[in-house]
Structure formats: structure tokens, C-alpha cells
N, C-alpha and C positions, 0 to 999 in steps of 0.2 A: 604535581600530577603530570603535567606533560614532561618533565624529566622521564617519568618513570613511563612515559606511552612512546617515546621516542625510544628510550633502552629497549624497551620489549617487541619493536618494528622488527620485521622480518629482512632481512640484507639480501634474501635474494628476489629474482625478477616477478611481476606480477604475474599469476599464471595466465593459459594462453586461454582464449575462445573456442568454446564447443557446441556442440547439441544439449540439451541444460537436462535433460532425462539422467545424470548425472550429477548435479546437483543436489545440494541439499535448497528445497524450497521452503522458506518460511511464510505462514501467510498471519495476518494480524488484523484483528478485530475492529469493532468500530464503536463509536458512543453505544453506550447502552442507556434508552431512557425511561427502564423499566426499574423497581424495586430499590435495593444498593448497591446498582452498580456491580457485577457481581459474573463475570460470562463466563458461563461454559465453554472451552474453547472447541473441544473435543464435540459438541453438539452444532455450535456456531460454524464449522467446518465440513461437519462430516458429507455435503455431499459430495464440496469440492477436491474434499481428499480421496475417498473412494473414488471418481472421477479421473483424476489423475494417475492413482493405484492402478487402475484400469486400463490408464492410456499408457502403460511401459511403464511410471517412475516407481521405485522402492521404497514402500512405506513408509520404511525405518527414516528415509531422507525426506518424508512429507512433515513438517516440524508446527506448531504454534507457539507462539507470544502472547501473554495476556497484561494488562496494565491495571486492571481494577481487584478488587480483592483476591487473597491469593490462598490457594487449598487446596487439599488434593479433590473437594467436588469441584475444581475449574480444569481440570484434566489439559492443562496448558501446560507444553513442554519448557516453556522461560515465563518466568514472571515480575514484571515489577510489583512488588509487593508491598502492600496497603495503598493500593493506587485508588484515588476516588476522583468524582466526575471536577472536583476542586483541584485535582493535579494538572500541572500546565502541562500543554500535550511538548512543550520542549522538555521538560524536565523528563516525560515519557521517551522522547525522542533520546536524551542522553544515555537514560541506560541500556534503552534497544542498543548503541551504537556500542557500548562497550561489552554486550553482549556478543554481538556479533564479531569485536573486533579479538575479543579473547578466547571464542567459539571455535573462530575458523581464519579468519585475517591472518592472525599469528601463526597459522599453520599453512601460511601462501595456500589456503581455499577459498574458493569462490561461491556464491550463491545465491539465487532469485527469490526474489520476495513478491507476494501477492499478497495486494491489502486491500481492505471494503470500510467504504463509508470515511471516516474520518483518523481509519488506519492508514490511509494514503498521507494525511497531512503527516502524520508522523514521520512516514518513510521520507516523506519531501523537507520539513525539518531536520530532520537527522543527517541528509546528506549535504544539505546546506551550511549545516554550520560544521561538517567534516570538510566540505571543499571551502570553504572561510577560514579554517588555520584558528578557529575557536578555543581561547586557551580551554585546557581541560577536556578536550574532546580527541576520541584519538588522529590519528594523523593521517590514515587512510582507510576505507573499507572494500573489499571487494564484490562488488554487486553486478551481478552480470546483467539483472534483466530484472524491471520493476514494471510492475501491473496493479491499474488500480480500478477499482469497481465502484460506481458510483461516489467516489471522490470531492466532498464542496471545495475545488479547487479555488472557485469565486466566490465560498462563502456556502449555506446552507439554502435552502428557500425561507422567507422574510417570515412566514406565516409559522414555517418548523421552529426558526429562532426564537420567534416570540412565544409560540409553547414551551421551549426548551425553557424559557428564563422563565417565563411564570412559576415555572413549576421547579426550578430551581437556580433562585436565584443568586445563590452566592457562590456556582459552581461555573468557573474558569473558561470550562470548555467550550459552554455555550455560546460566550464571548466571542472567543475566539473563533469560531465558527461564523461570526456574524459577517456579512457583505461589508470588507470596506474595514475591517477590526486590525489594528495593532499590528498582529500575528502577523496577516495573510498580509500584510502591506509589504511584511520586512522580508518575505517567501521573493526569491527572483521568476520572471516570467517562466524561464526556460531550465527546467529542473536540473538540480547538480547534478555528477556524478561523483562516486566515492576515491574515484583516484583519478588522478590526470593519466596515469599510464594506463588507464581502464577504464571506459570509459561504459557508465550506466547508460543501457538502453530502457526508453520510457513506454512504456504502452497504455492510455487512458482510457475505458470503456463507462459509456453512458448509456441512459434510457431517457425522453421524454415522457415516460408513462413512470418515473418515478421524480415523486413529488416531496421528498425527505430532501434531496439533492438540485433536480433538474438534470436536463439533458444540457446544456451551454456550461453548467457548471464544472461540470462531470470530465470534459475536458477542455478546460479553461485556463492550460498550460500550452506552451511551447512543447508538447511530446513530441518522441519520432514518428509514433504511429500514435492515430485517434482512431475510435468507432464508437458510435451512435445509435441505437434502437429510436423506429417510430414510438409515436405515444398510441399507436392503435394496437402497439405488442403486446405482450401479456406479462412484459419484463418489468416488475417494479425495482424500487429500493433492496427490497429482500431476495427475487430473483438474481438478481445480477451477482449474489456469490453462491447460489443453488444450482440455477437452473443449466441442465447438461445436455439435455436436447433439443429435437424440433429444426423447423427455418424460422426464420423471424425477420422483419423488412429492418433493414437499417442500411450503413452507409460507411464507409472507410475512408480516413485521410494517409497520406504518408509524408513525411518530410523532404524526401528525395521527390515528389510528384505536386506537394502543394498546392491542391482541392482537392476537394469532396468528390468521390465516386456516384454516380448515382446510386437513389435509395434502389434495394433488391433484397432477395431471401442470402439472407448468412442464417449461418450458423448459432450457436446460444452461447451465452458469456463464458460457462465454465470453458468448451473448444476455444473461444478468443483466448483466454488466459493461458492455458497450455500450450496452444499455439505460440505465442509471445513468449513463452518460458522457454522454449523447446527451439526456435530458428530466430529470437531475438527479432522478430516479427508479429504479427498479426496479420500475415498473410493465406 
């Protein structure tokens, strides 16, 4: 397998950095702890795709990924298929990466991803053990700009986890979700990127008013750019890949500045995300 991922690399240079309106954006789902596992992708998205549509980018290049059962009612443009809540979110993580990397990689294209909830671990898996030289994994990807929305970078909240496993307990994910679990132990502080000559820009968006995640957790990585909602917003768990308007009090960090701005009205997660997409900021 890496014979064959090394023949099929691209020989010429990484492409260059742009404005990401350009892009094709994938954005990818999160635990579902409803029914069998089963998401709609096309409904799970749609405000933040319309949103985007809106803001300039070309629909055709607004993409999804789905990981749990796969059909034409999951209106998911990739799928791993027969994926259930028992699939380890690496093994999800591996075929996103060869999806991507046979999508577009091989074709020296680049492109931003936006993921919610525990679609972020995935993206942060997947590049991790693409920048680790993982046998079987491919050899580089081009990601220009990763955005992630209420993310348990630190695990889930204590009180989520313990629903999660009641209710199903021989299912992986939950696990790994847990504060402290296996998974997140082996994640490095300060997120990969997919290629040394290209280097992933990170952006992590929280809420304290969602309680699936937390606001500490949410960016509970080394990103380049963090932002934070109070818990008196009206941003939960579920807002933070909906909601596309409004001011709302929260707070920004950057890498380059290294504190917290103080709290004030910003904007609503969906403008963070395309913001981030778009100038490889959050500004």
C-alpha cells in the first residue's frame, strides 16, 4: 500500500496559497446519538452551505463526507460506508484521508475543511498520522485551512460521556471521546499539518453555552487562531454549525499575539468559519 501511495504522489510543487473562495470546502459531520447512526448530510449542513453559497463560494465546491451508514437518503457527497458508532474514528480518519488524497492531492489541489463536533477529531487524526509517515496512509495531503466547531478537543463533557456509554455501550466512539481516553492521549498538542511544504492553518471555534463539548474544550489545542462564545449566548452545541447571524459576546486568541482579546460582540460561527476559510484567519 504505500508502494502504491508513493507511485501515485504528485512530482510536481505543492500549490501556492490563495483566498480559499476557490476552494473546494469539505465540511464533515459529528457523532450522531440519535437512532442508527444514520446523518443526513445534505440536512446536517444546509445552513452552513447556503451560508457560504451566499458569501461568494460555488456550490458545486461546497462538498460532504459522511461516516455512518451510507445511501442515497444521506445526500453525502463521500461516504464511508457501513460506518456505525463501533467504527474507530481512525479507521474513519484513514479513508477520509484517501479520499481526499485521490479526490484532489493527486491532482496538486488544495482544499478547506469544516468540521463539527467530533468531525474535528477526525480531521485532527487524519492529519496526524499523515504527518507521522503512518504506513498505509498517504504521504501528503493538501489542506489549506481547518475549522472546527465545538470540537471535544479535551474529551467531551463527563456528564455527555456517561450518556453516551449508557446508551451505548459497545460503541468506540464514545470511548474515545472520553477526557483522558487512549485516542486523544496519542493526538499531539499542536495540530498536524498535511504536508511539510504546506502547511495547515488551524482555526477552533467554541461556545460555553454548549454543554455536549464545553467552551475549554472546544479549543483545547495549540490552533493558530481560537474564538470562544460566552455561555449567556445563545450559541449551543447545535448552533455553532447553523447559526449565521447576529453579534454575540465572545473573545479571540491568535498565535502571532498570544492572549485572549477581550470579551465583545463578534460575529456568529458560521462568518468565523468562512472567515477562516477565506484569509486563513479568523480575523
Amino acid at each position: 500500500m504505500a508502494i502504491a501511495f508513493m507511485a501515485a504522489a504528485p512530482a510536481n510543487a505543492a500549490p501556492s496559497r490563495s483566498d480559499g473562495r476557490g476552494n473546494v470546502v469539505l465540511f464533515i459531520h459529528g457523532f450522531d446519538p440519535d437512532g442508527a447512526a444514520d446523518t443526513n448530510c445534505a440536512d446536517y449542513w444546509d445552513s452552513a452551505i447556503t451560508y457560504f453559497s451566499n458569501s461568494g463560494w460555488n456550490e458545486g465546491n461546497l462538498l460532504t463526507y459522511g461516516y455512518y451508514s451510507s445511501g442515497p437518503e444521506n445526500e453525502c457527497n463521500f461516504n464511508y460506508p457501513g460506518g456505525t458508532r463501533a467504527t474507530s474514528i481512525t479507521t474513519i480518519a484513514k479513508a477520509l484521508a484517501d479520499t481526499i488524497y485521490y479526490s484532489w492531492t493527486v491532482n496538486n489541489e488544495k482544499i478547506d475543511v469544516v468540521a463539527h463536533s467530533m468531525g474535528g477529531l477526525v480531521i485532527r487524526s487524519m492529519l496526524y498520522h499523515v504527518a507521522n509517515g503512518t504506513p498505509g496512509w498517504p504521504p501528503h495531503l493538501y489542506i489549506e485551512d481547518v475549522v472546527t466547531l465545538g470540537t471535544p478537543h479535551d474529551g467531551a463533557a463527563p456528564e455527555q460521556v456517561t450518556a453516551c456509554k449508557v446508551a451505548f455501550p459497545e460503541q468506540r466512539q464514545c470511548t474515545q471521546m472520553t477526557p483522558g481516553s487512549a485516542f486523544l492521549a496519542d493526538l499531539p498538542e499542536t495540530p498536524s499539518s498535511g504536508s511539510a511544504a504546506f502547511r495547515t492553518d488551524w482555526t477552533v471555534v467554541s461556545s460555553f453555552h454548549d454543554f455536549t463539548t464545553g467552551g475549554n474544550s472546544g479549543v483545547g489545542v495549540n490552533a493558530d487562531h481560537k474564538f470562544q462564545y460566552q455561555s449567556d449566548s445563545p450559541i449551543g452545541h447545535s448552533e455553532l454549525k447553523s447559526l449565521g447571524s447576529g453579534s454575540h459576546r465572545g473573545r479571540i486568541w491568535h498565535k502571532s499575539v498570544g492572549t485572549w482579546s477581550a470579551w465583545g460582540l463578534w460575529t456568529a460561527p458560521l462568518e468565523r468559519a468562512q472567515a477562516a476559510v477565506y484569509n486563513q484567519s479568523s480575523n
